[in-house]
Backbone as CSV, one residue per row, in Angstrom:
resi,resn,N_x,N_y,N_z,CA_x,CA_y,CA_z,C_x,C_y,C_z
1,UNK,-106.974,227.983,-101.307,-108.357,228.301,-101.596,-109.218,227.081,-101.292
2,UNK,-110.514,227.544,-100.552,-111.504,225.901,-100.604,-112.271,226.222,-101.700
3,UNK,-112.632,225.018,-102.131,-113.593,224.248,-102.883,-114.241,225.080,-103.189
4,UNK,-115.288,226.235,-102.143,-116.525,226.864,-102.476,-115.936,228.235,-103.426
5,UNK,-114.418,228.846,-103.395,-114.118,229.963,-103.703,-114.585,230.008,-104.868
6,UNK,-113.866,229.224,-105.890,-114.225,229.179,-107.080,-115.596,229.747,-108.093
7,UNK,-116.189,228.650,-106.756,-118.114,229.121,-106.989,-118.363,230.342,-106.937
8,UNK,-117.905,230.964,-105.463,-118.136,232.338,-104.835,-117.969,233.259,-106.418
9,UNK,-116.747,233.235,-106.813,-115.787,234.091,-107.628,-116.827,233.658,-109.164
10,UNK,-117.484,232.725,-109.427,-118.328,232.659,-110.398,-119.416,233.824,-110.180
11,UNK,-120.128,233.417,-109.352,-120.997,234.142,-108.580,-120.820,235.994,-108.659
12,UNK,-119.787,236.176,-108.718,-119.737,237.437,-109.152,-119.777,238.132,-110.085
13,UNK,-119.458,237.260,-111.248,-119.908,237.389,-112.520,-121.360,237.364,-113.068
14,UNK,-121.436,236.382,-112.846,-123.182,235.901,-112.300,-124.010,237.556,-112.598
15,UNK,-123.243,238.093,-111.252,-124.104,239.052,-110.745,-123.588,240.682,-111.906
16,UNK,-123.164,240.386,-112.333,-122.332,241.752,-113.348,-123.478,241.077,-114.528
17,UNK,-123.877,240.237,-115.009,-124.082,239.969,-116.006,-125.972,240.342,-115.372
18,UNK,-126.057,240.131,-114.138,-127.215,240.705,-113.922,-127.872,242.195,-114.199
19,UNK,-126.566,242.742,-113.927,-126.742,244.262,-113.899,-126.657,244.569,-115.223
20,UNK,-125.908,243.805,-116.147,-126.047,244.111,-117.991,-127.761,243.810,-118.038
21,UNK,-128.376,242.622,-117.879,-129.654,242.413,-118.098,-130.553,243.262,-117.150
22,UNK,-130.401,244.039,-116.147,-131.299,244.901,-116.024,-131.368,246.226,-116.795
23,UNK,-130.053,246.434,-117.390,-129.807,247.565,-118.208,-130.602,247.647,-119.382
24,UNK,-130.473,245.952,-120.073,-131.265,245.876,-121.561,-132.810,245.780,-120.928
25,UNK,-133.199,246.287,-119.716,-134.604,246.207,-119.325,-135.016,247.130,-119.426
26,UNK,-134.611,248.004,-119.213,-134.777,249.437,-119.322,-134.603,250.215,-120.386
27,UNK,-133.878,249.488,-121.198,-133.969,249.586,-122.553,-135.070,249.190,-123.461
28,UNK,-135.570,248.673,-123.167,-136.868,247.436,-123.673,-138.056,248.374,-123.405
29,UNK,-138.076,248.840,-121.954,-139.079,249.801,-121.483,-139.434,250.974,-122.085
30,UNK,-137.649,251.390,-122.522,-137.831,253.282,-122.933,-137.901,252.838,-124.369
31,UNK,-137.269,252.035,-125.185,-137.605,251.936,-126.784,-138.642,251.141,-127.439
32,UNK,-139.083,250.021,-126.530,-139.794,249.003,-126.959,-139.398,248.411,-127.887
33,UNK,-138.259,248.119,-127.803,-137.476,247.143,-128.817,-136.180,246.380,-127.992
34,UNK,-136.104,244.860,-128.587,-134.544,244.406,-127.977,-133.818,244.284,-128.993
35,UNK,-132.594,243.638,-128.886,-131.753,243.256,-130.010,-131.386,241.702,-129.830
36,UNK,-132.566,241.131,-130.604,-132.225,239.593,-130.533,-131.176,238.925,-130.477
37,UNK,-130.084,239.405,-131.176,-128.653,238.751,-130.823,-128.093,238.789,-129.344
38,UNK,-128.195,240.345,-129.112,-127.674,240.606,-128.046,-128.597,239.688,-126.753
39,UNK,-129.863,239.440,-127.285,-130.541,238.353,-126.319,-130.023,237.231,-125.907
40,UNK,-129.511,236.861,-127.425,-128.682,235.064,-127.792,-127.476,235.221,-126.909
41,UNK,-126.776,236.333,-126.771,-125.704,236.501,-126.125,-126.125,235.860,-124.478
42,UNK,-126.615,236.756,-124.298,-127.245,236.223,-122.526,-127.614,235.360,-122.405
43,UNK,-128.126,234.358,-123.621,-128.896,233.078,-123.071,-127.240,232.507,-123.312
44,UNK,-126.912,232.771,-123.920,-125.503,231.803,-124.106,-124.317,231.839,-122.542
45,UNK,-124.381,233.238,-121.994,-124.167,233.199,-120.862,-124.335,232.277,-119.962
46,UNK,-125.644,232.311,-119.859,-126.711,232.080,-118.885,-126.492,230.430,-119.237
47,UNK,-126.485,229.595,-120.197,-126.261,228.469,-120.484,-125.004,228.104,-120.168
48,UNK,-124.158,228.456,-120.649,-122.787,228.306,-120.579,-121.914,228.146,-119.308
49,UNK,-122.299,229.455,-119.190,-121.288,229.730,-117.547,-122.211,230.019,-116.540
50,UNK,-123.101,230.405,-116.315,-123.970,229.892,-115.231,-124.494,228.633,-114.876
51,UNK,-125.124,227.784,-115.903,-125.557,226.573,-115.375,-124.571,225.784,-116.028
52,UNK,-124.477,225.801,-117.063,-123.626,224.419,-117.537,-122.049,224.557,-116.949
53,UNK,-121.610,225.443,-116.506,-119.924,225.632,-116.000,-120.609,225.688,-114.245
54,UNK,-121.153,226.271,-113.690,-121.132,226.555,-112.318,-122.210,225.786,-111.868
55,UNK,-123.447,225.657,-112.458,-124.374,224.724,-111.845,-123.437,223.331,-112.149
56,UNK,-122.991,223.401,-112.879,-122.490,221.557,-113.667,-121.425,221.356,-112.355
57,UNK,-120.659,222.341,-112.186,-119.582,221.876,-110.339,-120.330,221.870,-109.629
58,UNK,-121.824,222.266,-109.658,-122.230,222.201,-107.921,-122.936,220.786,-108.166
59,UNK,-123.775,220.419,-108.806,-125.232,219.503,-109.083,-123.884,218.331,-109.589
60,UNK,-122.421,218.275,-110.346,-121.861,216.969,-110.393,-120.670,216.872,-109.523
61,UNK,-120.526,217.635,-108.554,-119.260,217.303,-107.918,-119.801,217.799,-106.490
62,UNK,-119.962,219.206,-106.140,-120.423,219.645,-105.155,-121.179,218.404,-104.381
63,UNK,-122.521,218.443,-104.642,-123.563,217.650,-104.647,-123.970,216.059,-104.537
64,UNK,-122.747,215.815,-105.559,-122.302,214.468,-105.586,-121.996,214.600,-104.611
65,UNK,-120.809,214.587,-103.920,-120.346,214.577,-102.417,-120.810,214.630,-101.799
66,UNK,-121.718,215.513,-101.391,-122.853,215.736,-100.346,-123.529,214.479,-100.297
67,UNK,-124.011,214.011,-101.657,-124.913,212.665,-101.261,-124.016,212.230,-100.703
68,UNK,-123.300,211.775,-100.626,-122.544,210.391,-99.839,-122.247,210.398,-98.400
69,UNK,-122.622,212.008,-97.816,-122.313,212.064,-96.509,-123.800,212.123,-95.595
70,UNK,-123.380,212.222,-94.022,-124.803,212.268,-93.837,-125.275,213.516,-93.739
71,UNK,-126.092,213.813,-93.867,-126.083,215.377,-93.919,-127.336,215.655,-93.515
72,UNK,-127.569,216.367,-92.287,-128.253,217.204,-91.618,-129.967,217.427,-92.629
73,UNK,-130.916,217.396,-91.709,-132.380,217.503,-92.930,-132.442,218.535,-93.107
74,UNK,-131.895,219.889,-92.358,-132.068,221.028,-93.269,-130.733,221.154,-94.198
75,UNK,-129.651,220.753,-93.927,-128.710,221.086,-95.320,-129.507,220.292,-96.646
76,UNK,-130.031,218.819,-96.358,-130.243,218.450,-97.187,-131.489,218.570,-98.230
77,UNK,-132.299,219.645,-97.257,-133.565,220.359,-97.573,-133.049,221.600,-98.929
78,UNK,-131.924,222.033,-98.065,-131.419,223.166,-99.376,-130.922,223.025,-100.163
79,UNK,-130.244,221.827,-99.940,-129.626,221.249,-101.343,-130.621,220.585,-102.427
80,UNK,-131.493,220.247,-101.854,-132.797,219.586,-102.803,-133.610,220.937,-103.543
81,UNK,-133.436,222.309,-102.701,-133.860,223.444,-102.766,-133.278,223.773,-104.022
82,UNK,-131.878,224.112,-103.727,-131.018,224.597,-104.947,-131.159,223.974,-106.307
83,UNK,-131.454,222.504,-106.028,-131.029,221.628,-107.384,-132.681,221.852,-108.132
84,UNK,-133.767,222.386,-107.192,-135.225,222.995,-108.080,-135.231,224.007,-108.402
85,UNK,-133.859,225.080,-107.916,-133.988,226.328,-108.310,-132.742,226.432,-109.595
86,UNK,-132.382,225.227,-109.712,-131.179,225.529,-111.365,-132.278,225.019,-112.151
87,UNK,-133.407,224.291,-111.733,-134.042,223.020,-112.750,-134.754,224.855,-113.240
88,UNK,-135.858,225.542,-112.180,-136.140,226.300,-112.676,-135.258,227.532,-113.509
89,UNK,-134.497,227.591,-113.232,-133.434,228.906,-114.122,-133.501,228.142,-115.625
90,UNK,-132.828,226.941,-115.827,-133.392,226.179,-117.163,-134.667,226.451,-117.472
91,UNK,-135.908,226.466,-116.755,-137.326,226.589,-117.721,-137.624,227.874,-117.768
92,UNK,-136.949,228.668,-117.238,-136.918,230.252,-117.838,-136.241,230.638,-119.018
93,UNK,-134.825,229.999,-118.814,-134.024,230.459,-120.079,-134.698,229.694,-121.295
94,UNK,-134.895,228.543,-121.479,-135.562,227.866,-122.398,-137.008,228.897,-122.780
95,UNK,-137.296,229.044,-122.197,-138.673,230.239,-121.989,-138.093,231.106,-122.599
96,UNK,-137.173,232.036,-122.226,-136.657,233.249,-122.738,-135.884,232.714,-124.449
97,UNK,-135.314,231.874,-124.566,-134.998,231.628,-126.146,-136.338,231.289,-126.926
98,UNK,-137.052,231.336,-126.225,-138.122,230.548,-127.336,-138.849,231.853,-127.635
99,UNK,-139.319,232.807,-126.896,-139.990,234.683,-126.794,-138.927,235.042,-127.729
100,UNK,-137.793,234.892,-127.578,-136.398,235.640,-128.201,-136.617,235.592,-129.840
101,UNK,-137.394,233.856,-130.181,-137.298,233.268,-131.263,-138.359,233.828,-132.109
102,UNK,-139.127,233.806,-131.263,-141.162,234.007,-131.682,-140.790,236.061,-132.049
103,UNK,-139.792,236.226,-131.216,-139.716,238.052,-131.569,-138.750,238.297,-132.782
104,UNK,-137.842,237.582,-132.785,-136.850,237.557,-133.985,-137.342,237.414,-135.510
105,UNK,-138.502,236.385,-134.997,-139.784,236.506,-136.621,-141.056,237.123,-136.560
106,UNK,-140.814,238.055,-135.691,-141.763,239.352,-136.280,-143.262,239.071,-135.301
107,UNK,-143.030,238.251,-134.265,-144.185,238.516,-133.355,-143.693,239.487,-131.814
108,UNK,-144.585,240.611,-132.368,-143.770,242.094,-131.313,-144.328,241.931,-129.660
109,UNK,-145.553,240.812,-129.529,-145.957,240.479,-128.638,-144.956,239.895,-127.782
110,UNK,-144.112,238.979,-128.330,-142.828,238.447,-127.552,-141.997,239.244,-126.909
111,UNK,-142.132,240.398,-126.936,-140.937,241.422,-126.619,-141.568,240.744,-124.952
112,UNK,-143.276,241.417,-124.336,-143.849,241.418,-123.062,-142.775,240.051,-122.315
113,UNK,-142.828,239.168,-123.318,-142.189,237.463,-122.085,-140.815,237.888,-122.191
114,UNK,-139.987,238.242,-123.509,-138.364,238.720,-123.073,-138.222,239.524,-121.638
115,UNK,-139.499,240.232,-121.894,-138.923,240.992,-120.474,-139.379,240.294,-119.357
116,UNK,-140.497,240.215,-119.214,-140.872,238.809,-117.899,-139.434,238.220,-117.821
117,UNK,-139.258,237.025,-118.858,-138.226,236.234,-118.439,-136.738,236.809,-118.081
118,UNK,-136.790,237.925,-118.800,-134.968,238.537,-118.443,-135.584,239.133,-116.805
119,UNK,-136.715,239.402,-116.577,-136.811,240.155,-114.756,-137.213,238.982,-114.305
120,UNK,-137.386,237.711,-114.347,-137.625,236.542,-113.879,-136.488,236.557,-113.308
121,UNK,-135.066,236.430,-114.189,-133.711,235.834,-114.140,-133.469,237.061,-113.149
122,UNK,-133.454,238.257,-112.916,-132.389,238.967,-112.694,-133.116,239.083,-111.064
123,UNK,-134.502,238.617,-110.493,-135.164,238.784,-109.580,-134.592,237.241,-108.693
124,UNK,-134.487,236.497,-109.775,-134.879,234.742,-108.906,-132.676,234.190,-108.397
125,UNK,-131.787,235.226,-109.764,-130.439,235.015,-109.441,-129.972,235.573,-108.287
126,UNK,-130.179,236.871,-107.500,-129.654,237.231,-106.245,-129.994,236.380,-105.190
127,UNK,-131.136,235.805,-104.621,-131.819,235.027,-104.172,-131.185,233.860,-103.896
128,UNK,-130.816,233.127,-104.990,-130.391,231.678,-105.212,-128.907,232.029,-104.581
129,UNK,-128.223,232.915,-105.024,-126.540,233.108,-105.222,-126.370,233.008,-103.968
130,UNK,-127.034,234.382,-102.793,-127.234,234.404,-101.442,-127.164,233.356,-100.816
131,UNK,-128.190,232.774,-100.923,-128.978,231.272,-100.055,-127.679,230.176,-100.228
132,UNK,-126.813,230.040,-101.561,-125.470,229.745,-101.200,-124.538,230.084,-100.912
133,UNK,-123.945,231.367,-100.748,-123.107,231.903,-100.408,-123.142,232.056,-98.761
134,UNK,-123.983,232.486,-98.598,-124.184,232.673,-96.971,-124.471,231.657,-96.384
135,UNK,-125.340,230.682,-96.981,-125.973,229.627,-95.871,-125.414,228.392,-96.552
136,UNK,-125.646,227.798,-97.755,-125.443,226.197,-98.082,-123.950,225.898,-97.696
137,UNK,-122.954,227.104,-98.624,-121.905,226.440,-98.878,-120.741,226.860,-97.596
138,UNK,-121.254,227.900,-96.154,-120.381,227.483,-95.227,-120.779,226.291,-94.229
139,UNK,-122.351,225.602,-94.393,-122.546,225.016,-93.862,-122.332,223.484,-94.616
140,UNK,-121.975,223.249,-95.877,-121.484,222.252,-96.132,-119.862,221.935,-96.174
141,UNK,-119.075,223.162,-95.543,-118.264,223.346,-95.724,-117.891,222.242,-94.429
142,UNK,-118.216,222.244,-93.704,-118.422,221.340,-92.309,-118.264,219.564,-92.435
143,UNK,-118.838,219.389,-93.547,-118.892,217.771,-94.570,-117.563,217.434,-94.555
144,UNK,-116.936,218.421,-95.333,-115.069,217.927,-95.755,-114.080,217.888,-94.992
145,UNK,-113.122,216.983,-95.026,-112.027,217.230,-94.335,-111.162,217.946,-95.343
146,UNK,-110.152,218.699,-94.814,-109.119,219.695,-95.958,-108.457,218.879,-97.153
147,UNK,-108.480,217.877,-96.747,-107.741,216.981,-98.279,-109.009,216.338,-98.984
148,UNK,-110.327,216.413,-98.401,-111.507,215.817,-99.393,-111.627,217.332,-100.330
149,UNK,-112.127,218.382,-99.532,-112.352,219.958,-100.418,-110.736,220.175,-101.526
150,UNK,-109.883,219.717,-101.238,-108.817,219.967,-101.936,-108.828,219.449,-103.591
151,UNK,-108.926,218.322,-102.888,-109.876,217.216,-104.129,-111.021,217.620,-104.813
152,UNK,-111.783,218.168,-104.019,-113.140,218.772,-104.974,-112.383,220.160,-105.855
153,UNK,-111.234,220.695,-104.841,-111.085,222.214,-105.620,-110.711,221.669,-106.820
154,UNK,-109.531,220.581,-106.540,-108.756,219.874,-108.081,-109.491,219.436,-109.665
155,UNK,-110.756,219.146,-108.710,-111.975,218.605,-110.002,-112.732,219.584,-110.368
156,UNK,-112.968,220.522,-109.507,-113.437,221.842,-110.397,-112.323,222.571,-110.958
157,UNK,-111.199,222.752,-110.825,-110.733,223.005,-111.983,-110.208,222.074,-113.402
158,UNK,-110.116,220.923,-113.038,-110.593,220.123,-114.150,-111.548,220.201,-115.212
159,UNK,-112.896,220.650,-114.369,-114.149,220.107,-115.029,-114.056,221.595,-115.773
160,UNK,-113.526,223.054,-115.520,-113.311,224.348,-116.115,-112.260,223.651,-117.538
161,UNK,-111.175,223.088,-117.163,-110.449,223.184,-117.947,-111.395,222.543,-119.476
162,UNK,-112.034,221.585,-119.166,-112.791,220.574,-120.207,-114.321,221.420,-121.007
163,UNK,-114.494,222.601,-119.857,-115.474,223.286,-120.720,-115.246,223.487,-122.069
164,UNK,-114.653,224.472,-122.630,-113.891,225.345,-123.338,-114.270,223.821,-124.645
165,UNK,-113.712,222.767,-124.867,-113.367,222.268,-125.335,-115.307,221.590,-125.804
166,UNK,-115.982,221.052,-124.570,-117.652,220.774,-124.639,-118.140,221.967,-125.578
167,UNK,-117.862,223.076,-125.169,-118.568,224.132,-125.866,-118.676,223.838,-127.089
168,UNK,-117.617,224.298,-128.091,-117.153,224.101,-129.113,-117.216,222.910,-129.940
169,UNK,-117.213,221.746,-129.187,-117.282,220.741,-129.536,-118.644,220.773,-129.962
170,UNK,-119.735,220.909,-129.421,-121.325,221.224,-129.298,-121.541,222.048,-130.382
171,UNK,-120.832,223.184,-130.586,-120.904,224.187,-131.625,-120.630,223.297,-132.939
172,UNK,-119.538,222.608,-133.351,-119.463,222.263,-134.517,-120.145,220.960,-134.782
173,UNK,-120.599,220.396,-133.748,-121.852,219.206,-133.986,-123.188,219.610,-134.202
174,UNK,-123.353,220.688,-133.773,-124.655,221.272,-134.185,-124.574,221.888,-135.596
175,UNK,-123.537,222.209,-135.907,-123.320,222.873,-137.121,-123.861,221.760,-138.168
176,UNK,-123.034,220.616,-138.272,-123.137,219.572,-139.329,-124.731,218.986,-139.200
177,UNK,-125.502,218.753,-138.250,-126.613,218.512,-138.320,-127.879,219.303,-138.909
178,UNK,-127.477,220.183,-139.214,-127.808,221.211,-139.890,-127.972,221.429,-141.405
């Protein structure tokens, strides 16, 4: 397997979890109501294993690498591209927990930005996923020699194995501060 599979195979999840959040859209539409947990759920997704597990291999390992090579002004145009389009997915989701928060205590006005921000996410994720799948990551694929990508595959599954453990770890430090 190279380096990019991993991503790819994230990426598909990605996109299942899209199709759950267009579902609770339409839900939102026909009842005018969400279910705040089930919100927390998606942002936890969306935190977790979208940016902090799959953005965190591309923006600290992917990326990393890339800087160090020379790389072409349009690869390096999209890669500067990508790393404004995770910055933005963060000021949505942050956006969307905070509507989530403001609706959870009884302001019904928040429902209007849950949904903005959940059709923000589910409009701006096909887009982004594409633009790497098709274009960044066979054309950075060109950068590596087979024992450098081997090495990157080795550290992304490293950096998976160490999630699991950040998560949780985060969970019970937040707990005690509390």
């Amino acid at each position: 397997m190279q380096a990019r599979g991993p991503l790819m195979i994230e990426h598909r999840l990605i996109e299942r979890m899209l199709s759950v959040i267009k579902d609770v859209l339409e839900g939102i539409k026909s009842k005018n109501k969400v279910d705040p947990v089930f919100v927390d759920m998606m942002v936890d997704f969306i935190q977790v294993y979208a940016d902090r597990t799959h953005h965190g291999k591309e923006e600290n390992i992917l990326f990393r690498e890339l800087n160090s090579k020379p790389l072409s002004a349009e690869d390096r145009r999209i890669m500067n591209e990508l790393i404004e389009e995770h910055i933005f997915g963060r000021q949505t989701t942050k956006a969307l927990i905070e509507a989530n928060n403001r609706y959870r205590n009884g302001d019904e006005t928040a429902l209007a930005d849950i949904s903005l921000k959940l059709r923000t996410l589910i409009e701006f994720y096909p887009k982004h996923i594409e633009k790497e799948d098709k274009v960044f990551f066979p054309s950075s694929r060109s950068y590596f020699t087979e024992e450098a990508d081997q090495a990157m595959l080795a550290e992304f599954w490293e950096f998976d194995r160490k999630m699991i453990h950040e998560k949780y770890k985060s969970l019970v430090e937040g707990f005690k501060r509390r």
